[in-house]
mmCIF file of the N, C-alpha and C atoms, coordinates in Angstrom:
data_MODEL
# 
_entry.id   MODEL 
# 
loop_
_atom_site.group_PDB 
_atom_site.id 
_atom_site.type_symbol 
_atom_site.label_atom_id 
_atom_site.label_alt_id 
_atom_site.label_comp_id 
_atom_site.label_asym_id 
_atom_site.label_entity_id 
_atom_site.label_seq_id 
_atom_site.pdbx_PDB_ins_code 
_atom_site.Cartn_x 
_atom_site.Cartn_y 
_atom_site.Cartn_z 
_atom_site.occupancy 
_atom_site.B_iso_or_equiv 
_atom_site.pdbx_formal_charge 
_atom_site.auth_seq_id 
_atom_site.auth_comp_id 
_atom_site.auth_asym_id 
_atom_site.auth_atom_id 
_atom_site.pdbx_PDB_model_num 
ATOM 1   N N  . UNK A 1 1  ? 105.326 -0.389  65.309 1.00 0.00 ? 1  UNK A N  1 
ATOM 2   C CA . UNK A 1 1  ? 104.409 -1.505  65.278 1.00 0.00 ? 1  UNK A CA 1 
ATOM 3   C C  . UNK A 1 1  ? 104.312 -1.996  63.836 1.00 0.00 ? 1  UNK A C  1 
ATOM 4   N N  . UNK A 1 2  ? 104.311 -3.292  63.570 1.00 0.00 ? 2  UNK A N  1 
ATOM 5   C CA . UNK A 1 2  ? 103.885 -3.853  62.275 1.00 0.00 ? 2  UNK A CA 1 
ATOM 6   C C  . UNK A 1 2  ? 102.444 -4.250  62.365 1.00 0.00 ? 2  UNK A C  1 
ATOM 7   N N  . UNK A 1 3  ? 102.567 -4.760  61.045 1.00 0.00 ? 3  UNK A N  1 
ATOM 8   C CA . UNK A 1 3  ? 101.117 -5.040  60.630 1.00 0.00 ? 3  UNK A CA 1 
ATOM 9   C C  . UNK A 1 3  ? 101.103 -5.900  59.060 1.00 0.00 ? 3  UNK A C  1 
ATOM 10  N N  . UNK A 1 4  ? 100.154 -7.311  59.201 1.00 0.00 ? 4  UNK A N  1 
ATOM 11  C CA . UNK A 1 4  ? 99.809  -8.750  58.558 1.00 0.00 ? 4  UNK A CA 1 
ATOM 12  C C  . UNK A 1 4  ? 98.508  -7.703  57.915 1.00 0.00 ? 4  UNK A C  1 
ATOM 13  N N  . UNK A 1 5  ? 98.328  -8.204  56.526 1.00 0.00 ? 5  UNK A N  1 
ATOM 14  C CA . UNK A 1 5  ? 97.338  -8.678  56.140 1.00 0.00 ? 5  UNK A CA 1 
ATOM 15  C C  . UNK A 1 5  ? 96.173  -10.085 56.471 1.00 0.00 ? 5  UNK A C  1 
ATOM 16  N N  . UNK A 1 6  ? 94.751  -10.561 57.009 1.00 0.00 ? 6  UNK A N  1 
ATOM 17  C CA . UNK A 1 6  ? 94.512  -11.304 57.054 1.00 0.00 ? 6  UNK A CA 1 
ATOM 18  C C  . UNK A 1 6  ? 94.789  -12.461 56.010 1.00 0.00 ? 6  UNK A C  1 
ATOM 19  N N  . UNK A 1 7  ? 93.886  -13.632 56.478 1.00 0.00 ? 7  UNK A N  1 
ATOM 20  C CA . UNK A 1 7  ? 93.732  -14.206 55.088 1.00 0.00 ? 7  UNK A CA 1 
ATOM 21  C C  . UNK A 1 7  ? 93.126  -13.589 54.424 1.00 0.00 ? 7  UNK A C  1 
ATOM 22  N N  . UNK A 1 8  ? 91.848  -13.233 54.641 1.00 0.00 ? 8  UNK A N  1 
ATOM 23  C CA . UNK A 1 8  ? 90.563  -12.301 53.882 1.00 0.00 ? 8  UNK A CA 1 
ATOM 24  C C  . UNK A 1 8  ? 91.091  -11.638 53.546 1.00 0.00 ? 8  UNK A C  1 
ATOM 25  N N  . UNK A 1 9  ? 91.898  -10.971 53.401 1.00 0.00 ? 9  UNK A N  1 
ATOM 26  C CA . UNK A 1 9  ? 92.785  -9.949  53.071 1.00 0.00 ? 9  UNK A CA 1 
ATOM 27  C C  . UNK A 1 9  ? 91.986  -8.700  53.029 1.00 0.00 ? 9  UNK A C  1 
ATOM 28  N N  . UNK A 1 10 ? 90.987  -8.097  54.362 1.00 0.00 ? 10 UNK A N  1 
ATOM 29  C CA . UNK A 1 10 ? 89.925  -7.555  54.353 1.00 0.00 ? 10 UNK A CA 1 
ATOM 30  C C  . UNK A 1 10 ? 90.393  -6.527  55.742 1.00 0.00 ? 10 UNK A C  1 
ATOM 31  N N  . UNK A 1 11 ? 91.154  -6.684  56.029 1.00 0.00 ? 11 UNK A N  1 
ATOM 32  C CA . UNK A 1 11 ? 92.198  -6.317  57.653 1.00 0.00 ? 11 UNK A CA 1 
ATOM 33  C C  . UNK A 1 11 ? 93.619  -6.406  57.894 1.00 0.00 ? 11 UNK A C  1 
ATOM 34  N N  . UNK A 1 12 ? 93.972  -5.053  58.451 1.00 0.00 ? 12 UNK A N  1 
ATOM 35  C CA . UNK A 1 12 ? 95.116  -5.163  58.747 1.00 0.00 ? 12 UNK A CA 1 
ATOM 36  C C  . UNK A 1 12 ? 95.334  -5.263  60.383 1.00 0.00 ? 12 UNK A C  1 
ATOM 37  N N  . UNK A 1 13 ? 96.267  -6.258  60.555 1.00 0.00 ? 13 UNK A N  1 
ATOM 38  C CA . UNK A 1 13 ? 96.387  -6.977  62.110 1.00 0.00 ? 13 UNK A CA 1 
ATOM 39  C C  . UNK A 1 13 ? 97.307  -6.702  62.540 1.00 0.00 ? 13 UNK A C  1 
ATOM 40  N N  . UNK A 1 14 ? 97.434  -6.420  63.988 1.00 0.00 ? 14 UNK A N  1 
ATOM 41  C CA . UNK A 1 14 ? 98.920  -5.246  64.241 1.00 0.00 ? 14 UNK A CA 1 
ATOM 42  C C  . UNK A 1 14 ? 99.864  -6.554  65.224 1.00 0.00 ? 14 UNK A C  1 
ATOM 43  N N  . UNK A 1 15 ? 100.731 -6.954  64.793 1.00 0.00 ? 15 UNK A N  1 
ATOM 44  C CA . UNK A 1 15 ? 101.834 -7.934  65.127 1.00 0.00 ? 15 UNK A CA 1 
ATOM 45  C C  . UNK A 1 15 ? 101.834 -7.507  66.838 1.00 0.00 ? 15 UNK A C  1 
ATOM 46  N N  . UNK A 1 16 ? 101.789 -8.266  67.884 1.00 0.00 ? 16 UNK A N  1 
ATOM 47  C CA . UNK A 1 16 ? 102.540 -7.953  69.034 1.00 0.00 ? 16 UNK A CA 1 
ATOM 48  C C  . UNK A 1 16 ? 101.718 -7.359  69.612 1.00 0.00 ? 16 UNK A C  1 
ATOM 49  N N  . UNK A 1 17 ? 99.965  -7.334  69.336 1.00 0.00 ? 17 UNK A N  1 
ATOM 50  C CA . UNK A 1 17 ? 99.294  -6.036  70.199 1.00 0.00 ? 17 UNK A CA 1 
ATOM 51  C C  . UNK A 1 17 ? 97.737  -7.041  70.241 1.00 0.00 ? 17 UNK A C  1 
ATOM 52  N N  . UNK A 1 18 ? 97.701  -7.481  71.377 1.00 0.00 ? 18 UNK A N  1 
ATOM 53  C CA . UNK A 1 18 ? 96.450  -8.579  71.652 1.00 0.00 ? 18 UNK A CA 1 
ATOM 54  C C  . UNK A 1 18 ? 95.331  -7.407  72.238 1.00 0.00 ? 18 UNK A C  1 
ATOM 55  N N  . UNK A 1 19 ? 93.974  -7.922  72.189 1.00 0.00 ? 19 UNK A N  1 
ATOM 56  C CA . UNK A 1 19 ? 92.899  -7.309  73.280 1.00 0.00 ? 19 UNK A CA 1 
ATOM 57  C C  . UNK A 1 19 ? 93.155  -8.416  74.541 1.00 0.00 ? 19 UNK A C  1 
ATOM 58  N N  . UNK A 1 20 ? 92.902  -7.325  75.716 1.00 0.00 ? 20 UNK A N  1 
ATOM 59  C CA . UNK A 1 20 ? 93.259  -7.647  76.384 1.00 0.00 ? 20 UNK A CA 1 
ATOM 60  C C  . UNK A 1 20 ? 91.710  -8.280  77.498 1.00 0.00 ? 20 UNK A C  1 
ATOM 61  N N  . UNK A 1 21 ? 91.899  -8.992  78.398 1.00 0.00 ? 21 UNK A N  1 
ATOM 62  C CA . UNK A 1 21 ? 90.862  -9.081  79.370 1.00 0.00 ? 21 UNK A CA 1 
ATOM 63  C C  . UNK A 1 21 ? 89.891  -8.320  79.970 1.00 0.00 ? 21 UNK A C  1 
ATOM 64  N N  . UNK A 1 22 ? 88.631  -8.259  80.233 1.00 0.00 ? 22 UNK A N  1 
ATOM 65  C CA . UNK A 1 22 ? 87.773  -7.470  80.202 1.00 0.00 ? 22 UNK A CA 1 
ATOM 66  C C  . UNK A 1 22 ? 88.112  -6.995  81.906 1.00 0.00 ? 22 UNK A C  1 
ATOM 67  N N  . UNK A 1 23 ? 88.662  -7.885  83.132 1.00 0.00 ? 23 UNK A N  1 
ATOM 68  C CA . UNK A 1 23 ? 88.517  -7.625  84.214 1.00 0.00 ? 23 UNK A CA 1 
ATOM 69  C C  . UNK A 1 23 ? 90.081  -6.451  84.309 1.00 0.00 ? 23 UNK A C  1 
ATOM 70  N N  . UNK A 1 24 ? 90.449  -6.690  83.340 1.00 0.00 ? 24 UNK A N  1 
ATOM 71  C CA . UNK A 1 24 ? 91.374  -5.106  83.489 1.00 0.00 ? 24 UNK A CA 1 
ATOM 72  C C  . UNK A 1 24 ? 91.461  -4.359  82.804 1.00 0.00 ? 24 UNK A C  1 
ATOM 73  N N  . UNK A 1 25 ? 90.082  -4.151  82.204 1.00 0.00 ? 25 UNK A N  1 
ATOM 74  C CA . UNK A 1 25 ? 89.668  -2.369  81.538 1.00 0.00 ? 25 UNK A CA 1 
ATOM 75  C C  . UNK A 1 25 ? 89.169  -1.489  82.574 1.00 0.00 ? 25 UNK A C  1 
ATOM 76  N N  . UNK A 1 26 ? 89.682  -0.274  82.394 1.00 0.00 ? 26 UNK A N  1 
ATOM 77  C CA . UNK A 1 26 ? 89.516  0.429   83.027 1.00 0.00 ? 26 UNK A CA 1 
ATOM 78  C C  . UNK A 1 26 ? 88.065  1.082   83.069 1.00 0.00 ? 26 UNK A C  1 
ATOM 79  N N  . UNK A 1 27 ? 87.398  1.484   84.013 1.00 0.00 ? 27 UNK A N  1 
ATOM 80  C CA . UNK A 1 27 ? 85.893  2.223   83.861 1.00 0.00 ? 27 UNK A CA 1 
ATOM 81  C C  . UNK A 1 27 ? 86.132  3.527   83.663 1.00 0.00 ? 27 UNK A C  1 
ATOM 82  N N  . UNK A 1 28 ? 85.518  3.661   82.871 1.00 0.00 ? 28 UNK A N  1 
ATOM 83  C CA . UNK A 1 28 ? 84.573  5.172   82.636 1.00 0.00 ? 28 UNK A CA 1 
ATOM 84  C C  . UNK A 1 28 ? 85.541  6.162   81.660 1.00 0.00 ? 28 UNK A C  1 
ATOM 85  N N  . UNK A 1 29 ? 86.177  5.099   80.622 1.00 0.00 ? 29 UNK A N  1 
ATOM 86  C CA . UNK A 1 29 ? 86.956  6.070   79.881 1.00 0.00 ? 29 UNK A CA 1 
ATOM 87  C C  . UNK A 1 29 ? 86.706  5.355   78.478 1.00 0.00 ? 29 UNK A C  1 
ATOM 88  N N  . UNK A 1 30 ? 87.740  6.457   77.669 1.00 0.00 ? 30 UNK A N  1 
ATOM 89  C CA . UNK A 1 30 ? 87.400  5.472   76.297 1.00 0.00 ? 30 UNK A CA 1 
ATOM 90  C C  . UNK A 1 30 ? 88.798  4.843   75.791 1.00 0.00 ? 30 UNK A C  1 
ATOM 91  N N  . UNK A 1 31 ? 87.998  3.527   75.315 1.00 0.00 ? 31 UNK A N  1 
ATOM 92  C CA . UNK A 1 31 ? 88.509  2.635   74.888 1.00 0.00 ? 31 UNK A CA 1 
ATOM 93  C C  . UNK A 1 31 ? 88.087  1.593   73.377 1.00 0.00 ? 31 UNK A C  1 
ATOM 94  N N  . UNK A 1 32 ? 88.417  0.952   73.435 1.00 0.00 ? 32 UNK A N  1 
ATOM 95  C CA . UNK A 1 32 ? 88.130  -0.005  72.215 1.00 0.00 ? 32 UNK A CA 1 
ATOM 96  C C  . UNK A 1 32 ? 87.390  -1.396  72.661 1.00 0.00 ? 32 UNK A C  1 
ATOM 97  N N  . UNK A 1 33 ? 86.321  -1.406  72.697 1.00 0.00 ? 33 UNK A N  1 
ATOM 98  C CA . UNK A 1 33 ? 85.452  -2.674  73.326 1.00 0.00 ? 33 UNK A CA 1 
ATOM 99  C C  . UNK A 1 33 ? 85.268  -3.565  72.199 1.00 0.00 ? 33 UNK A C  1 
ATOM 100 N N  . UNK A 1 34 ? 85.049  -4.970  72.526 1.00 0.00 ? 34 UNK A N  1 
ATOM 101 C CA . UNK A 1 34 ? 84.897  -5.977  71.650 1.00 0.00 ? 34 UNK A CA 1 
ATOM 102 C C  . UNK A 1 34 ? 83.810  -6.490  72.118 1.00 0.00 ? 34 UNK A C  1 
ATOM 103 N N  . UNK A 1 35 ? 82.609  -6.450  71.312 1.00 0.00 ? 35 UNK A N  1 
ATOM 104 C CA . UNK A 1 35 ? 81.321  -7.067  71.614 1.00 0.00 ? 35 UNK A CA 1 
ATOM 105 C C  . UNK A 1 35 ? 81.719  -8.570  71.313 1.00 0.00 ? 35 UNK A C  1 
ATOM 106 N N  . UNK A 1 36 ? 80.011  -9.026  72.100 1.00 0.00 ? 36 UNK A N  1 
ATOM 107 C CA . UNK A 1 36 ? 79.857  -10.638 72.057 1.00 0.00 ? 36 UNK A CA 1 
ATOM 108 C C  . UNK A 1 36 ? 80.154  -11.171 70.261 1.00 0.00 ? 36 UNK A C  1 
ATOM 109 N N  . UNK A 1 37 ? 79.339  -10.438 69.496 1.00 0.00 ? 37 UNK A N  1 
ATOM 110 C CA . UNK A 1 37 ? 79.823  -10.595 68.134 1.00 0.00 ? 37 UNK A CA 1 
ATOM 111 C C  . UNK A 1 37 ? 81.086  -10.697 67.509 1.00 0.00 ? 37 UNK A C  1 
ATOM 112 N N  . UNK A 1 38 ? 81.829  -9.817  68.281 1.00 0.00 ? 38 UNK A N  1 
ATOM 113 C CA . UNK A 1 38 ? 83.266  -9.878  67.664 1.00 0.00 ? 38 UNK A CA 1 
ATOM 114 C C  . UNK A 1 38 ? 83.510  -8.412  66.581 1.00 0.00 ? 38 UNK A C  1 
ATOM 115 N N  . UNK A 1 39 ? 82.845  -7.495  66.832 1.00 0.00 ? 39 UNK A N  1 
ATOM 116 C CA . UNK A 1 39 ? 83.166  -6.284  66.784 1.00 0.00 ? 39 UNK A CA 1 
ATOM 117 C C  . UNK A 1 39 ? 83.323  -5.174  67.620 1.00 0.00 ? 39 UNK A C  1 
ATOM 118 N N  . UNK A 1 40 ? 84.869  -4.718  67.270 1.00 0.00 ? 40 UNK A N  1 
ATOM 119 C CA . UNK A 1 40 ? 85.326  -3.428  67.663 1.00 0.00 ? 40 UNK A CA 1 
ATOM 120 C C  . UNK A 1 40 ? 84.461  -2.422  67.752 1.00 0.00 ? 40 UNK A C  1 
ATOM 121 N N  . UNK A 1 41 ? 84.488  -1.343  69.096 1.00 0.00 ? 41 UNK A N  1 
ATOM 122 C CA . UNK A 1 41 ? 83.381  -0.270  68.736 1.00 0.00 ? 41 UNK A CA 1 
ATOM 123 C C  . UNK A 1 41 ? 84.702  0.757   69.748 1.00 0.00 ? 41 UNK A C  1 
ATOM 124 N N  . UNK A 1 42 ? 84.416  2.242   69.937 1.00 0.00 ? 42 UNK A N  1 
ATOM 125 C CA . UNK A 1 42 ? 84.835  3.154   70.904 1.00 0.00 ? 42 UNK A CA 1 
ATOM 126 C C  . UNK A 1 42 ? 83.838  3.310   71.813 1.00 0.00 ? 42 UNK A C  1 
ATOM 127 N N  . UNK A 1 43 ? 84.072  3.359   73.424 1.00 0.00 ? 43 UNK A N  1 
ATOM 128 C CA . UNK A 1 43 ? 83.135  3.359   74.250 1.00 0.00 ? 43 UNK A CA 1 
ATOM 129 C C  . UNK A 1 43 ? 83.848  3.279   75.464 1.00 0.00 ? 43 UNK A C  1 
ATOM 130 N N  . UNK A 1 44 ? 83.275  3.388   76.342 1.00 0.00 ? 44 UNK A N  1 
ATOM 131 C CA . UNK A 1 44 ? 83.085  3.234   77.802 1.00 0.00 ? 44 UNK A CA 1 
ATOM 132 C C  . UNK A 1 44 ? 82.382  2.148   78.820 1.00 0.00 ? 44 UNK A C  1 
ATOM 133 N N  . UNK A 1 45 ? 83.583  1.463   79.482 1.00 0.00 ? 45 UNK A N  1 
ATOM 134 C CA . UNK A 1 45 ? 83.065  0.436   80.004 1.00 0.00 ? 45 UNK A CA 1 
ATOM 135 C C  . UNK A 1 45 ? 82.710  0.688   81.359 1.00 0.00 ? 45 UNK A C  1 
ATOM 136 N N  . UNK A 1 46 ? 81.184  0.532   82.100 1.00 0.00 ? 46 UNK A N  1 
ATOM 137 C CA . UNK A 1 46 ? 81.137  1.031   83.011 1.00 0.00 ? 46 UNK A CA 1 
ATOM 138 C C  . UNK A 1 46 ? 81.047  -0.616  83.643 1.00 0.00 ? 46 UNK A C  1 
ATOM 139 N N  . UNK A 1 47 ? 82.088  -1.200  83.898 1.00 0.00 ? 47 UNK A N  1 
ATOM 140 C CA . UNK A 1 47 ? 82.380  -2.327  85.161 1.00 0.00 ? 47 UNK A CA 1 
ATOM 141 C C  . UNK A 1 47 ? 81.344  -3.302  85.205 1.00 0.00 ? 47 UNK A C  1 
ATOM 142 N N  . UNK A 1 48 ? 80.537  -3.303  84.732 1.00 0.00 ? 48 UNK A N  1 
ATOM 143 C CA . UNK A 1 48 ? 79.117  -4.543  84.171 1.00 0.00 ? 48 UNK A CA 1 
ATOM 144 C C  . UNK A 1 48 ? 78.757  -5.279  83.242 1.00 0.00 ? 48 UNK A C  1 
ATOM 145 N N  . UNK A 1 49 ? 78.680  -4.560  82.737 1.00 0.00 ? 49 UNK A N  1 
ATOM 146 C CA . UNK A 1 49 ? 77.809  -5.164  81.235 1.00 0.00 ? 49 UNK A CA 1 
ATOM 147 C C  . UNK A 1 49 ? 78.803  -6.583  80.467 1.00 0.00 ? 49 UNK A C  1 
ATOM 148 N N  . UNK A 1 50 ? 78.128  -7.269  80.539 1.00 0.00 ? 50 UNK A N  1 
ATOM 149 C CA . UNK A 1 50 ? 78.956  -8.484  80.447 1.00 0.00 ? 50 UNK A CA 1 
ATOM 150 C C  . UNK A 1 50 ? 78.745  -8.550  78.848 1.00 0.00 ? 50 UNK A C  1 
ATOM 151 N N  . UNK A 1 51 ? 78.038  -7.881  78.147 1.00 0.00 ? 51 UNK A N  1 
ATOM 152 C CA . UNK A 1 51 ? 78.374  -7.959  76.753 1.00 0.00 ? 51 UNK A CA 1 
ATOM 153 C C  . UNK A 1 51 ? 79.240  -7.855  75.948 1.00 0.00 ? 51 UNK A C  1 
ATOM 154 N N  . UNK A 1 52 ? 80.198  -6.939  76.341 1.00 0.00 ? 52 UNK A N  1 
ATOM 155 C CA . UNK A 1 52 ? 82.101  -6.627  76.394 1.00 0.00 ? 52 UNK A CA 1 
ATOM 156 C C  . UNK A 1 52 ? 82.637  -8.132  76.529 1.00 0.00 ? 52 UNK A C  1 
ATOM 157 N N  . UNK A 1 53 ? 83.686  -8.609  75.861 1.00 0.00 ? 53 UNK A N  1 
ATOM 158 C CA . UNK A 1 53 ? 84.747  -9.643  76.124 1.00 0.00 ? 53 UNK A CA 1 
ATOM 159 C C  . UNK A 1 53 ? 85.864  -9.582  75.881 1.00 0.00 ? 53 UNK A C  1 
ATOM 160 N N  . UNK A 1 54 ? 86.356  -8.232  75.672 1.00 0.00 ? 54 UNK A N  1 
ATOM 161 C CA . UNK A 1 54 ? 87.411  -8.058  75.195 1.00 0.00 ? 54 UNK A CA 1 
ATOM 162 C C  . UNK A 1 54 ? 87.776  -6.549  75.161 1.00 0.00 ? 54 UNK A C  1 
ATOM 163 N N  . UNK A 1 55 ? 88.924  -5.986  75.384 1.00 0.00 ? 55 UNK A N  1 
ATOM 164 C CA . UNK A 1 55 ? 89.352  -4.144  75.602 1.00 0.00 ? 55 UNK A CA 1 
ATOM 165 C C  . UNK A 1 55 ? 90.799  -4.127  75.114 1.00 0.00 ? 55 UNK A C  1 
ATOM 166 N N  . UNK A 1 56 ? 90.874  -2.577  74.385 1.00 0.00 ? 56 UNK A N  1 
ATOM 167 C CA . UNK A 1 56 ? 92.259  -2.600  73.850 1.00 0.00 ? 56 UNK A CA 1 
ATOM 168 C C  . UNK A 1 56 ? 92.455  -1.047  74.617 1.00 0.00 ? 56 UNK A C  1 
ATOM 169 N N  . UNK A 1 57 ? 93.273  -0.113  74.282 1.00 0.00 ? 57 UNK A N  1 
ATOM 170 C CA . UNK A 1 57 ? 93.501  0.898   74.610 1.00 0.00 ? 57 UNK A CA 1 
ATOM 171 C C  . UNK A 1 57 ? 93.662  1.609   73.532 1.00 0.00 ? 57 UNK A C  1 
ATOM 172 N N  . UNK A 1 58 ? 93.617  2.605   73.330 1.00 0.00 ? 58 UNK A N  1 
ATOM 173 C CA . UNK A 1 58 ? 93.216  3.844   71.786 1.00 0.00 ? 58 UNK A CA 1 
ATOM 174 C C  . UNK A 1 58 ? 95.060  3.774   71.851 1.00 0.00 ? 58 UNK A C  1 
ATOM 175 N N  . UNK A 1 59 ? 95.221  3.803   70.226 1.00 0.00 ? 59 UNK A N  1 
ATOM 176 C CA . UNK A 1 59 ? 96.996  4.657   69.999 1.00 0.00 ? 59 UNK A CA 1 
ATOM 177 C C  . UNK A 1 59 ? 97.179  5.791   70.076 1.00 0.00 ? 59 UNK A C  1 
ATOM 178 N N  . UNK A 1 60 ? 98.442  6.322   70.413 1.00 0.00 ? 60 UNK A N  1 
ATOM 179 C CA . UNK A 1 60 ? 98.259  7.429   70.137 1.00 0.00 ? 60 UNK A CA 1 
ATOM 180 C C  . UNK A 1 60 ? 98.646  7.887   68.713 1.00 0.00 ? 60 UNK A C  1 
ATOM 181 N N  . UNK A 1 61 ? 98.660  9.894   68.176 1.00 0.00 ? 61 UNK A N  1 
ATOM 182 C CA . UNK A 1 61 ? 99.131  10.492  67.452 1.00 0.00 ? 61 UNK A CA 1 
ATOM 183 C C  . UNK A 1 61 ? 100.488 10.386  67.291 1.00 0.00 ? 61 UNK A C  1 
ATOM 184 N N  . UNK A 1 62 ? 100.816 10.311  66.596 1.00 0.00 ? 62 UNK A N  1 
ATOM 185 C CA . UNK A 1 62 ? 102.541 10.055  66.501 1.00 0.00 ? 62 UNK A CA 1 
ATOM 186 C C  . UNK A 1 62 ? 102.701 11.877  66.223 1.00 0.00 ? 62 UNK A C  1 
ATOM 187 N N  . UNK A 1 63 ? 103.958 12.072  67.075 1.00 0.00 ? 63 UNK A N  1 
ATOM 188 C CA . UNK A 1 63 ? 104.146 13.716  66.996 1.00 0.00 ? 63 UNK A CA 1 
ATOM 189 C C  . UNK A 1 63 ? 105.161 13.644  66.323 1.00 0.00 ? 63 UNK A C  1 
ATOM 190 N N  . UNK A 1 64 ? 105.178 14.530  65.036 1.00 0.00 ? 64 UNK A N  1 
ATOM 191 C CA . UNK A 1 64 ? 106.890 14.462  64.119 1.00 0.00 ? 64 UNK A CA 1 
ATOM 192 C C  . UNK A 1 64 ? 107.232 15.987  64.611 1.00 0.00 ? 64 UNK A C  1 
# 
């Protein structure tokens, strides 16, 4: 995976890897939620809460 500097140059942005739609996160596990604000948190979406607009999936460990 790559990765941009913003403009802000305050973040690094991973080329090729969007959040995805809230109606296909999965419930009751963890994930990467995007509040109404527009911050990332780790959590669990339990299928409601419409405050979520956005879900990514955790990376994994890279095993050498």
């Amino acid at each position: 995976m790559t990765h941009t500097i913003n403009t802000t140059e305050a973040t690094a942005v991973a080329e090729g890897y969007y959040l995805q739609p809230m109606d296909t996160c999965p419930v009751n596990v963890k994930v990467q939620l995007q509040g109404a604000g527009g911050v990332l948190v780790y959590g669990q979406y339990d299928g409601r809460n419409k405050f979520w607009k956005a879900w990514a999936p955790l990376p994994r460990e890279r095993k050498e």
